[in-house]
PDB file with one MODEL, atoms N, CA, C and O in Angstrom:
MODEL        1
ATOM      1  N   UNK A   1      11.824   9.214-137.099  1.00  0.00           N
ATOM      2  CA  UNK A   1      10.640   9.583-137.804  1.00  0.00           C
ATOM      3  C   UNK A   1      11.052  10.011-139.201  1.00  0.00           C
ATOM      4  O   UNK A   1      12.127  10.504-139.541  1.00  0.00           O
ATOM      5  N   UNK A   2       9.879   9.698-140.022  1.00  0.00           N
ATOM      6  CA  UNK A   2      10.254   9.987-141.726  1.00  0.00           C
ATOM      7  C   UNK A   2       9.263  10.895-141.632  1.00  0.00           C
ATOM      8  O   UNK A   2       8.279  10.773-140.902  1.00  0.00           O
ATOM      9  N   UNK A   3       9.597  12.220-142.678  1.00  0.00           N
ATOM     10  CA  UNK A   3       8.735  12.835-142.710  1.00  0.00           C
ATOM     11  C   UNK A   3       9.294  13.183-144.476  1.00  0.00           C
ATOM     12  O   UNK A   3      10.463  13.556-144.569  1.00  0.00           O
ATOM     13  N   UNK A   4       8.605  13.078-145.597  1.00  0.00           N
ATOM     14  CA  UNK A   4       8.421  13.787-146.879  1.00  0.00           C
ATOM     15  C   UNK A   4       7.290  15.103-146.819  1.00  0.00           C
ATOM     16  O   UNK A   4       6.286  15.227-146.117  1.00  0.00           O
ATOM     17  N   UNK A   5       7.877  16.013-147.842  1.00  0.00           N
ATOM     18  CA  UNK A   5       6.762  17.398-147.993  1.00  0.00           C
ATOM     19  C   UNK A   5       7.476  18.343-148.612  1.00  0.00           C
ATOM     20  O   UNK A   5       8.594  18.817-148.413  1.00  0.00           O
ATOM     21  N   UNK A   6       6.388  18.589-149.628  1.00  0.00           N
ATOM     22  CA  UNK A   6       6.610  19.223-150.450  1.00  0.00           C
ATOM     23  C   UNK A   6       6.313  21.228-150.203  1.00  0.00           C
ATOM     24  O   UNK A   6       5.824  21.477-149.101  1.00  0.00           O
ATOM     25  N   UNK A   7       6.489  22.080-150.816  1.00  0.00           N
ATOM     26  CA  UNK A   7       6.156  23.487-150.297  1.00  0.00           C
ATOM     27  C   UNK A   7       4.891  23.973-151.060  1.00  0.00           C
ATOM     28  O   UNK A   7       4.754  24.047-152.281  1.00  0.00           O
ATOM     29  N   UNK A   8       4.071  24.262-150.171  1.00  0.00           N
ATOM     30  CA  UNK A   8       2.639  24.700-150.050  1.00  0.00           C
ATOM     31  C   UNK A   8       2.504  25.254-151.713  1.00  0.00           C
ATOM     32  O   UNK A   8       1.790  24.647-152.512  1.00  0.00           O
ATOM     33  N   UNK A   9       3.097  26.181-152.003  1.00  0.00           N
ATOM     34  CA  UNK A   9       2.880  26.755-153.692  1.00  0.00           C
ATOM     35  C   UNK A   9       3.179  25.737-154.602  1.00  0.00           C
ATOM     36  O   UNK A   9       2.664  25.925-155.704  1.00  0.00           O
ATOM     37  N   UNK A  10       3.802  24.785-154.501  1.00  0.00           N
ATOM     38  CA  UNK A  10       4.044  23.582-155.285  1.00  0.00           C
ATOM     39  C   UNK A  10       2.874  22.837-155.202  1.00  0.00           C
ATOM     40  O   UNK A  10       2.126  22.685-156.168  1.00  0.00           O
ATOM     41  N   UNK A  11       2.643  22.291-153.928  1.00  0.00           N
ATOM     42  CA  UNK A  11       1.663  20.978-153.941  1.00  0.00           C
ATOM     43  C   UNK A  11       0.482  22.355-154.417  1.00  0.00           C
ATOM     44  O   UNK A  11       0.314  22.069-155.602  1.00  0.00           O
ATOM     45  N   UNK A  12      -0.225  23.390-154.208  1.00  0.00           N
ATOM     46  CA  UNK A  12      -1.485  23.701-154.593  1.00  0.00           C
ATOM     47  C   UNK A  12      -1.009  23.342-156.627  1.00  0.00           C
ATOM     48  O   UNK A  12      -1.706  22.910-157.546  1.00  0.00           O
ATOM     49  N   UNK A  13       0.191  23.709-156.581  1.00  0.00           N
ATOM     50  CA  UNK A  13      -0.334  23.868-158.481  1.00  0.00           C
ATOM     51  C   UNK A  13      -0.044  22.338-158.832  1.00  0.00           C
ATOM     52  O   UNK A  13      -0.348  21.943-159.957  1.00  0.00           O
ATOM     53  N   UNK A  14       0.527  21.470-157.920  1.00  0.00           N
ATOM     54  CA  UNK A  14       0.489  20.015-158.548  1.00  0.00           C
ATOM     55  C   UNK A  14      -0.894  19.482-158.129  1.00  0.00           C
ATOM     56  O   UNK A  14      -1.209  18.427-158.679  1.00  0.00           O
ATOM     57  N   UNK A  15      -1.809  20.024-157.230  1.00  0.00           N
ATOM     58  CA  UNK A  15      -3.215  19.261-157.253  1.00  0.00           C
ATOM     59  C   UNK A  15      -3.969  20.100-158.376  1.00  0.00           C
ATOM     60  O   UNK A  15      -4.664  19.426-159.135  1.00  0.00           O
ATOM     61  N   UNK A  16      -3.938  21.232-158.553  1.00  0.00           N
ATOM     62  CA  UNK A  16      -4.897  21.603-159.422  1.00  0.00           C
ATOM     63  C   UNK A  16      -4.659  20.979-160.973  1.00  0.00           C
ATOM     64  O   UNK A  16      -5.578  20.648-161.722  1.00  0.00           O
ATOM     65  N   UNK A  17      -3.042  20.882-161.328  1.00  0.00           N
ATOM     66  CA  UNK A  17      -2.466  20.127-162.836  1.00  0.00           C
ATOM     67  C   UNK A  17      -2.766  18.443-162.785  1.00  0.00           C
ATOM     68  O   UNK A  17      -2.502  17.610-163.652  1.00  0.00           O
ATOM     69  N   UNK A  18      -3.387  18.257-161.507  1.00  0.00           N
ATOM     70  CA  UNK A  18      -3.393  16.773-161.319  1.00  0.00           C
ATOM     71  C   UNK A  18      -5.227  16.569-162.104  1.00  0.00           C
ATOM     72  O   UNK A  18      -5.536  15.883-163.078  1.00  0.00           O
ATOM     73  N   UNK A  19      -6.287  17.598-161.072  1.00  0.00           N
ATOM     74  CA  UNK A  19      -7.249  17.272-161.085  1.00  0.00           C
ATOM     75  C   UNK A  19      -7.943  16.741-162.363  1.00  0.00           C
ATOM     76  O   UNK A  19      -8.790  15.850-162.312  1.00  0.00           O
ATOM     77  N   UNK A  20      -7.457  17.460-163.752  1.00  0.00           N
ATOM     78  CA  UNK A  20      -8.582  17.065-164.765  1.00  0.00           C
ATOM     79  C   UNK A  20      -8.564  15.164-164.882  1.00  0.00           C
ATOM     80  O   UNK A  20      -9.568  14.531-165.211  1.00  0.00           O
ATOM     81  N   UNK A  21      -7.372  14.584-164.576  1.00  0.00           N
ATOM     82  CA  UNK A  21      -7.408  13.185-164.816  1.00  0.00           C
ATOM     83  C   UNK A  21      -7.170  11.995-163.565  1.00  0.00           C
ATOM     84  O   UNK A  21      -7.075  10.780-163.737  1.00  0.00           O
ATOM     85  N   UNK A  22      -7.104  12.790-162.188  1.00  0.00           N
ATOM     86  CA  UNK A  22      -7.176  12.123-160.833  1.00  0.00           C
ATOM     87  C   UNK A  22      -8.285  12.094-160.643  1.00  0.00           C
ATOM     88  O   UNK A  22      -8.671  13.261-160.565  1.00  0.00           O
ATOM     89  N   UNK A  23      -9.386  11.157-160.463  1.00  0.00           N
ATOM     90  CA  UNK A  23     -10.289  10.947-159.589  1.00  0.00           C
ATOM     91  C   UNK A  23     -10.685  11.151-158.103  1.00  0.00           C
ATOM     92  O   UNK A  23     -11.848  11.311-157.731  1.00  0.00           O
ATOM     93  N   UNK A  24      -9.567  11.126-157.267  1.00  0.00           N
ATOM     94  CA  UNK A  24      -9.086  11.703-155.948  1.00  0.00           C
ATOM     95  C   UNK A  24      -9.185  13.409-156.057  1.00  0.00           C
ATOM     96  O   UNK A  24      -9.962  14.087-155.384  1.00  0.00           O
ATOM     97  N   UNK A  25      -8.369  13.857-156.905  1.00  0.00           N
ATOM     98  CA  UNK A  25      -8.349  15.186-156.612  1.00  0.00           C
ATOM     99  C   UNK A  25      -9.694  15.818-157.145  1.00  0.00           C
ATOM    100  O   UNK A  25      -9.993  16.938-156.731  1.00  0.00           O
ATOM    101  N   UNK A  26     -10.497  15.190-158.011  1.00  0.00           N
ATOM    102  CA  UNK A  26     -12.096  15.677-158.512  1.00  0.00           C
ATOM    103  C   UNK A  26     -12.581  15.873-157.199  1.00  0.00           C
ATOM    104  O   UNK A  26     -12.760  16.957-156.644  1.00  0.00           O
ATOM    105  N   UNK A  27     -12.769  14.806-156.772  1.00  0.00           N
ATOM    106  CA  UNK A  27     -13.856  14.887-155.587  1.00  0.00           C
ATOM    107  C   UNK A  27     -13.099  15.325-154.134  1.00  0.00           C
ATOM    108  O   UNK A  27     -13.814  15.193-153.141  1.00  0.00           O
ATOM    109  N   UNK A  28     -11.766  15.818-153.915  1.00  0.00           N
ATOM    110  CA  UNK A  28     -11.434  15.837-152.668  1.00  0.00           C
ATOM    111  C   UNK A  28     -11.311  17.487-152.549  1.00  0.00           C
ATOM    112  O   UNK A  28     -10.727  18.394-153.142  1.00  0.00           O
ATOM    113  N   UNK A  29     -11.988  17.366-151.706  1.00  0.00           N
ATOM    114  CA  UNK A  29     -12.218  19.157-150.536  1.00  0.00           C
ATOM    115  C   UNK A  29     -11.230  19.195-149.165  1.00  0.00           C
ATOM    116  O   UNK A  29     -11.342  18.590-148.098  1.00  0.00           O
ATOM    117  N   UNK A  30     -10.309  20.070-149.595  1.00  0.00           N
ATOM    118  CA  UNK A  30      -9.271  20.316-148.747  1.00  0.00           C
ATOM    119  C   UNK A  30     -10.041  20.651-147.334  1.00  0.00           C
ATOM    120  O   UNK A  30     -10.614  21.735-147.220  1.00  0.00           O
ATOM    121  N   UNK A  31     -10.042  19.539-146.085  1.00  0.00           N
ATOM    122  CA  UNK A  31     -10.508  20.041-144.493  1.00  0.00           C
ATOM    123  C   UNK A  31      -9.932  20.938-143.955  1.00  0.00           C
ATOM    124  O   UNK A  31      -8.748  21.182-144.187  1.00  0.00           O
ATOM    125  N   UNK A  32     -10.864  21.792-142.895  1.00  0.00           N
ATOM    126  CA  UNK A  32     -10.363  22.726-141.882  1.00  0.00           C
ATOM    127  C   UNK A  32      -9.236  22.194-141.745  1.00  0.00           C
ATOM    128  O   UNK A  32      -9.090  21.007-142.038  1.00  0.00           O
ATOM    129  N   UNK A  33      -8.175  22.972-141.261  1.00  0.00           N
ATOM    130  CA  UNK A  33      -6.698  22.599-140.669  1.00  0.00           C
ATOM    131  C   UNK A  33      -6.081  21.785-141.377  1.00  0.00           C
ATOM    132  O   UNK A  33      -5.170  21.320-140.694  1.00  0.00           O
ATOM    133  N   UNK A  34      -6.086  21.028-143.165  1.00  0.00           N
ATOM    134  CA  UNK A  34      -5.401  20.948-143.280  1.00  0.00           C
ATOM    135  C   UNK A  34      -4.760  22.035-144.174  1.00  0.00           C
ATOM    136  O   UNK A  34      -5.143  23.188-144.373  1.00  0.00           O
ATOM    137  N   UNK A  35      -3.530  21.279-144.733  1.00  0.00           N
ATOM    138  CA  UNK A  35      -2.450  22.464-145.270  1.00  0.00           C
ATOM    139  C   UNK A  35      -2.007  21.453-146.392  1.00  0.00           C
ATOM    140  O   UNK A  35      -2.039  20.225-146.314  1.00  0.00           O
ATOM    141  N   UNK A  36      -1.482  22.414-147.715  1.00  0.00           N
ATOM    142  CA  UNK A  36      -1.269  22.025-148.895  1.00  0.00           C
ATOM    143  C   UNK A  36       0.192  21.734-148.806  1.00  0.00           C
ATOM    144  O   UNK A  36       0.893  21.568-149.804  1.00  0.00           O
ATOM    145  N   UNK A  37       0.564  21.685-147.754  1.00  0.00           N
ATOM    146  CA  UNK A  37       2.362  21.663-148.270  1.00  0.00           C
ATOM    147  C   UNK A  37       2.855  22.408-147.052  1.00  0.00           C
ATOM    148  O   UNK A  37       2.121  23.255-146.544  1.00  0.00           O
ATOM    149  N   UNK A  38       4.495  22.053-146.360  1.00  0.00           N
ATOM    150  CA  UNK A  38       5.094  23.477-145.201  1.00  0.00           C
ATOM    151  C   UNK A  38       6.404  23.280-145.747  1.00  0.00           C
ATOM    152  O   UNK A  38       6.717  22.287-146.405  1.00  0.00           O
ATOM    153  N   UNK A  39       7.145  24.209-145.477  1.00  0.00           N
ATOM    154  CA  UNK A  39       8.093  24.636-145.827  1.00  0.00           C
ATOM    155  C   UNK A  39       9.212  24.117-144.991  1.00  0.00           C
ATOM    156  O   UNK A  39       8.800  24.119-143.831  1.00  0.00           O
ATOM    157  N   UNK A  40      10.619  23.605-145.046  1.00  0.00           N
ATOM    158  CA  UNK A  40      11.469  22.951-144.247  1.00  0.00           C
ATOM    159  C   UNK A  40      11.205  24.046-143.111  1.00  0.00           C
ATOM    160  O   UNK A  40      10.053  23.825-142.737  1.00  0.00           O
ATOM    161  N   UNK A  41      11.573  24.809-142.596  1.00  0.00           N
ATOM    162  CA  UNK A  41      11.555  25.784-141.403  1.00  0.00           C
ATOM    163  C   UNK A  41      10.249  25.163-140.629  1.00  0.00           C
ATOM    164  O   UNK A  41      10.466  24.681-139.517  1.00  0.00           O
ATOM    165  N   UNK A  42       9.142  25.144-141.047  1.00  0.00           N
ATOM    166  CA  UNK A  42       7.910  24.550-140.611  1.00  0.00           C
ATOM    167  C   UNK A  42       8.000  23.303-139.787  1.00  0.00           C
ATOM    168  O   UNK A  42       7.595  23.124-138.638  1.00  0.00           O
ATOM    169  N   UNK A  43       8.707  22.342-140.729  1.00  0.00           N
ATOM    170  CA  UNK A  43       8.750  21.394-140.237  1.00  0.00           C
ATOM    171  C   UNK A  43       9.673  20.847-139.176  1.00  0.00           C
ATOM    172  O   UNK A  43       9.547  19.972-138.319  1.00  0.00           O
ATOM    173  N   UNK A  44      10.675  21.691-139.539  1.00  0.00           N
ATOM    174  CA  UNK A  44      11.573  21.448-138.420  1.00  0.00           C
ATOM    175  C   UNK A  44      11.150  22.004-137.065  1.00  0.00           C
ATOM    176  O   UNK A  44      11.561  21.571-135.988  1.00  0.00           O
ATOM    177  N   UNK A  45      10.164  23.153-137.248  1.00  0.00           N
ATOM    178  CA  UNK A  45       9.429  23.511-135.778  1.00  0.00           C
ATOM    179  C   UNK A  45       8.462  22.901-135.031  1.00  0.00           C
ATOM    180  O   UNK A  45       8.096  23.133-133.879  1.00  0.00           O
ATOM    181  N   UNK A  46       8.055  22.011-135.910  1.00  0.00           N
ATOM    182  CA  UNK A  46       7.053  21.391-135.355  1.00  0.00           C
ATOM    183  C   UNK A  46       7.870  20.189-134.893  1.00  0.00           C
ATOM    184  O   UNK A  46       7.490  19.640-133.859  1.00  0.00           O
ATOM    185  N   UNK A  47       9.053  19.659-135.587  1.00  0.00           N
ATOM    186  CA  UNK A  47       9.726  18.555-134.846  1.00  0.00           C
ATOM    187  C   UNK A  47      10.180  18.575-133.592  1.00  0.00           C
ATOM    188  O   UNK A  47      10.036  17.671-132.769  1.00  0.00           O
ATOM    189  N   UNK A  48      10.895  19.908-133.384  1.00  0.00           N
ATOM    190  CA  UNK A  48      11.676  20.251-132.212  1.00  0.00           C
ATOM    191  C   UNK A  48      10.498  20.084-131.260  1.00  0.00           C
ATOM    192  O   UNK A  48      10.436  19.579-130.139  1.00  0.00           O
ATOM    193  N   UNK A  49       9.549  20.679-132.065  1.00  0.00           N
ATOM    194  CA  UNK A  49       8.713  21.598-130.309  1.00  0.00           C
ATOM    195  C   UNK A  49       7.910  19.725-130.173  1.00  0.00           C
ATOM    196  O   UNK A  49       7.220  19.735-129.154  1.00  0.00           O
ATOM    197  N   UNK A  50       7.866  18.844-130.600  1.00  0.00           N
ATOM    198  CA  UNK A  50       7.416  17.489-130.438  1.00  0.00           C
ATOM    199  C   UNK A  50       8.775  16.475-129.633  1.00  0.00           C
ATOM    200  O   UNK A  50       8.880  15.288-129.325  1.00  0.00           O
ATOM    201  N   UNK A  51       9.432  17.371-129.552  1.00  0.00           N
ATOM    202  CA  UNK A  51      10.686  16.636-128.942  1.00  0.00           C
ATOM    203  C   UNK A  51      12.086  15.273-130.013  1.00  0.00           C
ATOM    204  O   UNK A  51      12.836  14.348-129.700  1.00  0.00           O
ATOM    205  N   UNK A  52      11.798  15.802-130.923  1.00  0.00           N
ATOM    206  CA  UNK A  52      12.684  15.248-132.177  1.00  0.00           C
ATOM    207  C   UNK A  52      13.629  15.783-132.467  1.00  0.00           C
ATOM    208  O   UNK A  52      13.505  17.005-132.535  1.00  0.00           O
ATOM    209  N   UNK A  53      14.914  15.252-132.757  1.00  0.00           N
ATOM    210  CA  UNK A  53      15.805  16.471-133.192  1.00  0.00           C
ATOM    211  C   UNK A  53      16.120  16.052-134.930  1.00  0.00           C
ATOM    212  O   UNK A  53      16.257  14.864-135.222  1.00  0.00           O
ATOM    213  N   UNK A  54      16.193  16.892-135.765  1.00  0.00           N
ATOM    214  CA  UNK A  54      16.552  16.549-137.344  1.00  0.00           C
ATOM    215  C   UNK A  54      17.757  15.711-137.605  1.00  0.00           C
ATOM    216  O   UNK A  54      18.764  16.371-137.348  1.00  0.00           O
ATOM    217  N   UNK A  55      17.979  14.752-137.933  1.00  0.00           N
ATOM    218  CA  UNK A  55      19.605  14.189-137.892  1.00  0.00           C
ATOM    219  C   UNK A  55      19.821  14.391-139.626  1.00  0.00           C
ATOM    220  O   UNK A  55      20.905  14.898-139.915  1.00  0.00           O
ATOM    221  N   UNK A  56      18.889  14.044-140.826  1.00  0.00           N
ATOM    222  CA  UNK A  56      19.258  14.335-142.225  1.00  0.00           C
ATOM    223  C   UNK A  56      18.313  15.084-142.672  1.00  0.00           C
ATOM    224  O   UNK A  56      17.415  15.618-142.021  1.00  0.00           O
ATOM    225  N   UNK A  57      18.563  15.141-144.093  1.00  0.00           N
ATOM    226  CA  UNK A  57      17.590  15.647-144.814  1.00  0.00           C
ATOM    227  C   UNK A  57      17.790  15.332-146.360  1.00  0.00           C
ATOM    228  O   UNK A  57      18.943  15.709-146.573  1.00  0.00           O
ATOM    229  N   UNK A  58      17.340  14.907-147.384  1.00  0.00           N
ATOM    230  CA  UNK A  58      17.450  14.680-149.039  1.00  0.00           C
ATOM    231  C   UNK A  58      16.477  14.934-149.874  1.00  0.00           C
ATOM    232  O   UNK A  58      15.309  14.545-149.864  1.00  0.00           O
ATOM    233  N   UNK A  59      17.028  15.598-150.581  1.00  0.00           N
ATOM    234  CA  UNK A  59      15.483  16.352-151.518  1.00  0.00           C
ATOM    235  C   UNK A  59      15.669  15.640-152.794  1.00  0.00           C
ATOM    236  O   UNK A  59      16.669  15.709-153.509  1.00  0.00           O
ATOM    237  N   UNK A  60      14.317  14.764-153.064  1.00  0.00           N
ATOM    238  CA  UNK A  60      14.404  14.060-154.484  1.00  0.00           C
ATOM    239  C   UNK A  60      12.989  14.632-155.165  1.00  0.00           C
ATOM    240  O   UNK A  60      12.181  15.335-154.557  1.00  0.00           O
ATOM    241  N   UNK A  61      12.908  14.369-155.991  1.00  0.00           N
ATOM    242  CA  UNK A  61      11.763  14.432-157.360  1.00  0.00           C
ATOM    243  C   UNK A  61      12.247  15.861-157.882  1.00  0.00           C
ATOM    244  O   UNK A  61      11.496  16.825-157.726  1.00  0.00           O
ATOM    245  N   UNK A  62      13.445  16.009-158.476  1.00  0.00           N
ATOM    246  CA  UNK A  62      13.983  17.391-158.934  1.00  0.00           C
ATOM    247  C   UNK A  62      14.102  18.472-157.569  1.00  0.00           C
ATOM    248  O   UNK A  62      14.120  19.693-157.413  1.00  0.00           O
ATOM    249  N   UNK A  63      14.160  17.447-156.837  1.00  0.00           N
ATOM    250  CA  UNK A  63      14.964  18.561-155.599  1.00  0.00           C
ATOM    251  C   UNK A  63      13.526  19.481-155.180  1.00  0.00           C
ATOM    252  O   UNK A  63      13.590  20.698-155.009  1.00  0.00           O
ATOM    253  N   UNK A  64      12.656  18.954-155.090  1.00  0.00           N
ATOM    254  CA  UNK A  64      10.992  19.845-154.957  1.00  0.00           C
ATOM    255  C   UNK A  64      10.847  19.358-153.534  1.00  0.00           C
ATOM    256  O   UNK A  64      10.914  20.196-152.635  1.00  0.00           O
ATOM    257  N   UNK A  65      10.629  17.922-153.205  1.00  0.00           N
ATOM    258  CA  UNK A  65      10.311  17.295-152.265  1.00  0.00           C
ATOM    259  C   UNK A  65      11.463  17.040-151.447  1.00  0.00           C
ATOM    260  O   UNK A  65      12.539  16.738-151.963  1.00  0.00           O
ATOM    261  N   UNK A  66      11.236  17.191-149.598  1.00  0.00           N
ATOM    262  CA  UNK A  66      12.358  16.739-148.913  1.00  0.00           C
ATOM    263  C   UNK A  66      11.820  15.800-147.804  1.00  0.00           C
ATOM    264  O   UNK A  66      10.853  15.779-147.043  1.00  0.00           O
ATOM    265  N   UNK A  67      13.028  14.944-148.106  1.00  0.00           N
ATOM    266  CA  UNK A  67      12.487  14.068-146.934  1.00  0.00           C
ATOM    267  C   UNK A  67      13.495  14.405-145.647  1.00  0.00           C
ATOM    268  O   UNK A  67      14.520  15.034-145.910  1.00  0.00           O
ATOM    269  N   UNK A  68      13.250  14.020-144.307  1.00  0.00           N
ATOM    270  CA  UNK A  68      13.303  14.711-143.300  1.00  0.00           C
ATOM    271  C   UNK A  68      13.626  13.860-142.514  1.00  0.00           C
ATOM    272  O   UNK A  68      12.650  13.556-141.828  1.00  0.00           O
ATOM    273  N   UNK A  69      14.982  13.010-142.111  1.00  0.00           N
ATOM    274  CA  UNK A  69      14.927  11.860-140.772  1.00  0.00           C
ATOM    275  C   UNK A  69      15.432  12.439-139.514  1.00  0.00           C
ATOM    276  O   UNK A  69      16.587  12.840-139.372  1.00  0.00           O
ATOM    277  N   UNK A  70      14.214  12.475-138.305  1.00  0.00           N
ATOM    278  CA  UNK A  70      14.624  12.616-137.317  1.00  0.00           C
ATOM    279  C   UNK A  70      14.034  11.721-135.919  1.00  0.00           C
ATOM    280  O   UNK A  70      12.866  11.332-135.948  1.00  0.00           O
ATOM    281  N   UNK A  71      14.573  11.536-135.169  1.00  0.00           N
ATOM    282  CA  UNK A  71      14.968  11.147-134.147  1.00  0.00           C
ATOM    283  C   UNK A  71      14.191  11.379-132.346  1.00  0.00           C
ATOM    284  O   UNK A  71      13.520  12.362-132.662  1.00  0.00           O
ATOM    285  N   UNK A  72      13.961  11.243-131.324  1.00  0.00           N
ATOM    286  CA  UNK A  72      13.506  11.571-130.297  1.00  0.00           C
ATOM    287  C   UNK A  72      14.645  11.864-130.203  1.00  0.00           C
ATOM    288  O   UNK A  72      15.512  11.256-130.829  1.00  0.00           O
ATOM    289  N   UNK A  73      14.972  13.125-129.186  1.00  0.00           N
ATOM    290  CA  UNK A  73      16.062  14.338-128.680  1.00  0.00           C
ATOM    291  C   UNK A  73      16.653  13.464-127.272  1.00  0.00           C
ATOM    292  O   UNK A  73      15.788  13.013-126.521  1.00  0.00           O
ATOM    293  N   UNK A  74      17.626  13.309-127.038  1.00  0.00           N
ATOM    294  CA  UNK A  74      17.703  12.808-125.955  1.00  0.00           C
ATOM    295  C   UNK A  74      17.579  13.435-124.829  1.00  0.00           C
ATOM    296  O   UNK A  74      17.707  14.659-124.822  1.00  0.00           O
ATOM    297  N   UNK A  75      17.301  12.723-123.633  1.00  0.00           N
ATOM    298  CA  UNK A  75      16.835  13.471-122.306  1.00  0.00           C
ATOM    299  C   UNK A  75      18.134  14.524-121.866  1.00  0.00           C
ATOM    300  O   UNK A  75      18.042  15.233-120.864  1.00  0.00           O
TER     301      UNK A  75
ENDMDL
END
């Protein structure tokens, strides 16, 4: 599994610096349950407890964003 994500205080101030000239972010209303961004710890909890185990990890766009490759855990 690929997983990219950025951390919640980041993505809120990159949608609000986005909105005056995104068309997407004008009109889009953040839904119940979702979330602006989680934090590596986050994600790695939600992997485990889904039965994945983390095998890498590489943070690109100035080291803001990480991407996340993991795996089904073996039996």
């Amino acid at each position: 599994m690929l997983v990219t994500m950025i951390p919640p205080g980041i993505s809120r101030c990159w949608h609000f610096l986005r909105r005056p000239w995104d068309a997407d972010q004008k009109h889009r209303i953040k839904a119940d349950g979702e979330c602006w961004g989680m934090k590596r710890a986050e994600v790695h909890r939600l992997l485990t407890q889904s039965g994945f185990a983390v095998r890498r990890e590489t943070r690109f766009m100035l080291f803001i964003n990480c991407l996340t490759i993991a795996e089904k855990a073996s039996a």
